[in-house]
Structures are given as C-alpha cells and as structure tokens.
Backbone as JSON, one array per atom type, in Angstrom:
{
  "sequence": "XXXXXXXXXXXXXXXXXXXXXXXXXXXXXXXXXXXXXXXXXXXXXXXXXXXXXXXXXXXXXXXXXXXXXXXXXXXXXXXXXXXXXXXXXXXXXXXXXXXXXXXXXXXXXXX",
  "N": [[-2.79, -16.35, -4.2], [-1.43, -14.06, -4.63], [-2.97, -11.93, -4.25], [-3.76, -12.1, -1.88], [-1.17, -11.21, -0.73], [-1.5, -8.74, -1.74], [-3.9, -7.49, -0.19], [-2.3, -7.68, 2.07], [-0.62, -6.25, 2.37], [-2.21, -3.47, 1.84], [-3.62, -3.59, 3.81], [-1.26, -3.09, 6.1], [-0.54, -0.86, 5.07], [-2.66, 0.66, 5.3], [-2.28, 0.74, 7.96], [-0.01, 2.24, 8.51], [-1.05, 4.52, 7.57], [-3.11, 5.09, 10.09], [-1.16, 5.57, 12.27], [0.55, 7.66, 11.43], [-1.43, 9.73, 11.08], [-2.37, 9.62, 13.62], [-0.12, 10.47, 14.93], [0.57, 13.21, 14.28], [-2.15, 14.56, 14.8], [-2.01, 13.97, 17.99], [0.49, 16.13, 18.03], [-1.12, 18.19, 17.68], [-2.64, 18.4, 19.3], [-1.11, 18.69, 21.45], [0.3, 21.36, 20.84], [-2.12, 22.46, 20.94], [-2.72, 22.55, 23.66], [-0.23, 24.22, 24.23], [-0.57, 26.74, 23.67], [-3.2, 26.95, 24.89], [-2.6, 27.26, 27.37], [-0.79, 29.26, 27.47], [-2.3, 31.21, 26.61], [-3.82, 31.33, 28.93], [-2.56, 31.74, 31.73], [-1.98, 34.69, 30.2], [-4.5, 36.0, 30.59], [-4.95, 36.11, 33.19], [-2.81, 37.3, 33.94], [-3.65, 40.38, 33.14], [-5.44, 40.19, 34.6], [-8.03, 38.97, 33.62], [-11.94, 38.67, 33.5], [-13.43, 36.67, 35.86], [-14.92, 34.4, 34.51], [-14.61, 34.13, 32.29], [-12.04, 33.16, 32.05], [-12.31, 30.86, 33.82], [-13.93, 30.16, 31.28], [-12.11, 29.3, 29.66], [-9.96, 27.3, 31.0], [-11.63, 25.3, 30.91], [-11.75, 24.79, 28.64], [-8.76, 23.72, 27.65], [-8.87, 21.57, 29.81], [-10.78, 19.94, 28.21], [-8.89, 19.87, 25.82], [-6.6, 18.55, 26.76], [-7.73, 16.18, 27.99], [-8.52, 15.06, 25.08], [-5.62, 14.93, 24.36], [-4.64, 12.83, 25.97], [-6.28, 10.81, 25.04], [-5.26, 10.28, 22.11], [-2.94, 9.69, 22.54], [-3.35, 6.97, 23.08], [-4.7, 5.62, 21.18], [-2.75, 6.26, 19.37], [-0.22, 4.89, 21.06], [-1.49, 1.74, 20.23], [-2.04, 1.89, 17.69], [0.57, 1.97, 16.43], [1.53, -0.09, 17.97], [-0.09, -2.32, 17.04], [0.67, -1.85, 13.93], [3.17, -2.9, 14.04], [2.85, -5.58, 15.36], [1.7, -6.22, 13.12], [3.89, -6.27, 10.97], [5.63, -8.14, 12.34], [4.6, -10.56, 11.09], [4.46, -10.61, 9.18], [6.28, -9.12, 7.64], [8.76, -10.65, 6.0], [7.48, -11.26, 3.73], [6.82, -8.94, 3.03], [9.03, -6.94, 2.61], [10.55, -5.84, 0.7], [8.97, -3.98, -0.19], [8.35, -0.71, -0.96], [7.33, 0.87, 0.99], [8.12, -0.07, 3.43], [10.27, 0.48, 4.42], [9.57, 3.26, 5.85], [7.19, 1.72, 7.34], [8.51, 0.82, 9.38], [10.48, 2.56, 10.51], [8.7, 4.5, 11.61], [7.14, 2.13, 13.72], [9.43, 2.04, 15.17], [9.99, 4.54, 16.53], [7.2, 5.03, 17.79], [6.6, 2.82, 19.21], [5.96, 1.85, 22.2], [8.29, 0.46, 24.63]],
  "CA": [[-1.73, -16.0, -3.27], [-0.7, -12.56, -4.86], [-3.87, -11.18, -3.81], [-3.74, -12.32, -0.14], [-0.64, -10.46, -0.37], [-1.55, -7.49, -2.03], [-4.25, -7.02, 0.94], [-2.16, -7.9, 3.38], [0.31, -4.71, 1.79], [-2.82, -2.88, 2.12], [-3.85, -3.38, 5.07], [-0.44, -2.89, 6.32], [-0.06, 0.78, 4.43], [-3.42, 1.99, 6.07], [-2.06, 1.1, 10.1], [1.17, 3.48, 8.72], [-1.62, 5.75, 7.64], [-3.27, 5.56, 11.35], [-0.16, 5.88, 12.63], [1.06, 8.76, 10.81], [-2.57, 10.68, 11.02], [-2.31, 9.94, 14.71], [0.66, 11.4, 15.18], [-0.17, 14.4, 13.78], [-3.14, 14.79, 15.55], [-0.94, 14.2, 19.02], [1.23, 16.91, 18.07], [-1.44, 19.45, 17.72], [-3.47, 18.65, 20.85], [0.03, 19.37, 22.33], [0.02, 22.64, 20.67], [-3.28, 23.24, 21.05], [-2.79, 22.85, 24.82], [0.49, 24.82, 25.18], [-0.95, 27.91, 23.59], [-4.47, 27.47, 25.38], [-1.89, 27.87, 28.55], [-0.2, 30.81, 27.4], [-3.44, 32.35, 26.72], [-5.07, 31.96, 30.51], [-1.89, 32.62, 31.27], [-1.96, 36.03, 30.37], [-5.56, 36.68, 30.85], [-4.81, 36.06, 34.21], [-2.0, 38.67, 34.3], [-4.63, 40.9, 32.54], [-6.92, 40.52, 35.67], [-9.45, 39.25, 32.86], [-13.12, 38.44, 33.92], [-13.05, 35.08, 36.4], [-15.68, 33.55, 34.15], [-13.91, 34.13, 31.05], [-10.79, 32.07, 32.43], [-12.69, 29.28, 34.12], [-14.39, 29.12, 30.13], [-10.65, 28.92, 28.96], [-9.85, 26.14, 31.51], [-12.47, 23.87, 30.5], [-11.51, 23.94, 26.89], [-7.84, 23.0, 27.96], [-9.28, 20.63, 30.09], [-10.85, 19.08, 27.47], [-7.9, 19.2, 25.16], [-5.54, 17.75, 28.07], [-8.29, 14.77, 27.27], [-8.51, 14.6, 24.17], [-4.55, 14.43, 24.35], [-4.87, 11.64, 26.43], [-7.16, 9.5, 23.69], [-4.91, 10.5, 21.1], [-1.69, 8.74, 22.84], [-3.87, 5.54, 23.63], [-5.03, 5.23, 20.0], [-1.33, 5.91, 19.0], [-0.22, 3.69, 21.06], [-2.79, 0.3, 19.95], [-2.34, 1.63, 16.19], [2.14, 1.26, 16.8], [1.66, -2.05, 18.44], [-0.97, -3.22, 15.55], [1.56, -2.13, 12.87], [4.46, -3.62, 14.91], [2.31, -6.77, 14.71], [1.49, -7.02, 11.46], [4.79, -6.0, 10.27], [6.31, -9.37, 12.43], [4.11, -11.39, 11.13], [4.58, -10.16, 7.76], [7.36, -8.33, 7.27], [9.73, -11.01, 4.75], [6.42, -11.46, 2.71], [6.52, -7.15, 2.34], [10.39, -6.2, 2.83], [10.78, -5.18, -0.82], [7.82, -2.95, -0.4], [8.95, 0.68, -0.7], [6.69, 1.55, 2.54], [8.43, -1.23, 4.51], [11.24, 1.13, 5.74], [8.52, 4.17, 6.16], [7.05, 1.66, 8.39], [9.42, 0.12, 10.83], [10.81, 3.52, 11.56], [7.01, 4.6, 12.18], [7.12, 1.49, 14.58], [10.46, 1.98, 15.98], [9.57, 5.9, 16.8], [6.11, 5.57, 18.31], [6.12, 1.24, 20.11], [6.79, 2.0, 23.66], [8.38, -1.08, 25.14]],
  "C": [[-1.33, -14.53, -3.44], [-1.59, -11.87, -4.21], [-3.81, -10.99, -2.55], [-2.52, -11.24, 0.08], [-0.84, -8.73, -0.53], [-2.73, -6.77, -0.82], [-3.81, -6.92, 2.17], [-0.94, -6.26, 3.94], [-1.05, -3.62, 2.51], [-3.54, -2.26, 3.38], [-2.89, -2.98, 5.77], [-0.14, -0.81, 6.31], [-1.58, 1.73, 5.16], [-3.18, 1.84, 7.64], [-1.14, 1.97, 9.71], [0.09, 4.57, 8.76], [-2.33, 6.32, 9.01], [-2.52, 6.0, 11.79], [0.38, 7.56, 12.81], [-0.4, 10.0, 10.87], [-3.12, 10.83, 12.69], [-1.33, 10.94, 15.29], [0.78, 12.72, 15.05], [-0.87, 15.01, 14.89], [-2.55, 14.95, 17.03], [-0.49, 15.45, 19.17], [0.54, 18.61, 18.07], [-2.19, 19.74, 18.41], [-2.06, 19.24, 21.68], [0.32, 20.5, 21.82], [-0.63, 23.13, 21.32], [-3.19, 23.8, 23.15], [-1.68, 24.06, 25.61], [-0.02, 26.68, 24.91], [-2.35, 28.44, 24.35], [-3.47, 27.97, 27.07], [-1.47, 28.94, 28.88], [-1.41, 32.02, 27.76], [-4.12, 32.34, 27.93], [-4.0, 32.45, 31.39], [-1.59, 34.55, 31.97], [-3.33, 36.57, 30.39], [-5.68, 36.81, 32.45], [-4.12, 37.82, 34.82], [-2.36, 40.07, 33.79], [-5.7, 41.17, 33.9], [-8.0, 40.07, 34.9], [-10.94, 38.54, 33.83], [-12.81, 36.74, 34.86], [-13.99, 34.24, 35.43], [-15.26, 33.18, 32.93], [-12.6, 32.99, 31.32], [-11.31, 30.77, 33.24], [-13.06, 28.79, 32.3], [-12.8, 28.29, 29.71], [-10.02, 27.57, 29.69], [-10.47, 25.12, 31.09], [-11.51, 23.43, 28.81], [-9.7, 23.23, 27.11], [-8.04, 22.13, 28.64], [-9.54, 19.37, 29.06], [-9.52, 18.62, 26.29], [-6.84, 18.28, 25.8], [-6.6, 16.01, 27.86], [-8.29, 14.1, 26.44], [-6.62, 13.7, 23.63], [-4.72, 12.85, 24.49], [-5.35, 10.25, 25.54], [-5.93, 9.73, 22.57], [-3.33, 9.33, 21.35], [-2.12, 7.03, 23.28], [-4.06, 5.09, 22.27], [-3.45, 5.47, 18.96], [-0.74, 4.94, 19.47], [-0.25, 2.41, 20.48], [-1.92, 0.92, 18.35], [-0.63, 0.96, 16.25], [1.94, 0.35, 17.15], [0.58, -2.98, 17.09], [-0.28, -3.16, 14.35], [2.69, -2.92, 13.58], [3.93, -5.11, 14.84], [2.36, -7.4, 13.89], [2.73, -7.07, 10.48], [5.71, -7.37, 10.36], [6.0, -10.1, 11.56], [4.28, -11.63, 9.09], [5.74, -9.66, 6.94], [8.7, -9.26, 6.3], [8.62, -10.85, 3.89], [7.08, -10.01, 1.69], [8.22, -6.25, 2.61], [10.96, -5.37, 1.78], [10.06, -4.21, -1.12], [8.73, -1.38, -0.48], [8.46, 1.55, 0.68], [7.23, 1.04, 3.86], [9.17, -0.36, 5.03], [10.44, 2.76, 6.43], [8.41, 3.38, 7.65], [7.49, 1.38, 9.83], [9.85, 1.69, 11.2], [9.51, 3.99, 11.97], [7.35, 3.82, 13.46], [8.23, 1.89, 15.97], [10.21, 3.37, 16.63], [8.03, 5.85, 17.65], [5.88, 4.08, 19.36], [6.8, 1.59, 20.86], [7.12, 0.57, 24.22], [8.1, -1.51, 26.46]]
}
C-alpha cells in the first residue's frame, strides 16, 4: 500500500512538473512573439529589405503556433493534475507539494 502511494505522489509531482515547465515555456513564446513584433515593427519603419521582413514574419508565424501548442498542452497537463489531485488528494494532503499543486491547478484549469 505505501508504495502504491508513494507512486501515486510521484506521479502526481511530475504533472506539477509539466505544468510548471509548461508554463514557462508559454510565457516565453509570448515573449518571444512580442519582441519578434517589435522587431518587424521597426524594420518596417526602417524601410528594411521586403524579403528580410516576410523572413521575420514567418518565424513569428511560427511562434504564434508554437504558442498555440503550448496552451493546449497546458491546458490537458492542468486538467490531468486537477484529476489526479481529486482523485487523490486526502491520500496526498500532508504532502508538502500538495499546496504547490492546487494553486498550480487553480491558476492554469480553465473552467
């Protein structure tokens, strides 16, 4: 029985770590995109080359995608800890990660 729990801890502590390594990641495609903005931007107001600012579009393009994946797999991982946390959560309440994770949950499970 201890064991079942101690994986079930485990398993538990690596969806915070998706979670938390998604989020992240989120936050710096949304960087990444507001500075690739700035920069066409002002290559624009530069007059720079048209071929040079279509390259610069694509790659914000693609980050504007990658965004996109990054809030879907945030998403799924928040609702999979939010899950496991119901289902689990008197077992692991004493845990020291337990209040880590519910605010995790409560901060990223859209309702």
């Amino acid at each position: 029985m201890r064991d079942d729990t101690l994986a079930k801890r485990r398993c538990r502590d690596s969806w915070c770590c998706a979670v938390g390594r998604t989020a992240k990641e989120l936050a710096s495609y949304e960087k990444e995109i507001k500075d690739q903005t700035d920069k066409i931007e002002k290559m624009r107001a530069e007059e720079a080359d048209f071929h040079d600012i279509k390259q610069q579009d694509e790659v914000l393009k693609e980050a504007q995608t990658c965004l996109a994946d990054a809030k879907r797999r945030l998403d799924g991982a928040a609702s999979d800890l939010e899950s496991l946390m119901a289902e689990e959560g008197d077992a692991l309440a004493e845990a020291p990660e337990f209040e880590e994770a519910q605010a995790m949950v409560k901060q990223y499970v859209v309702d």
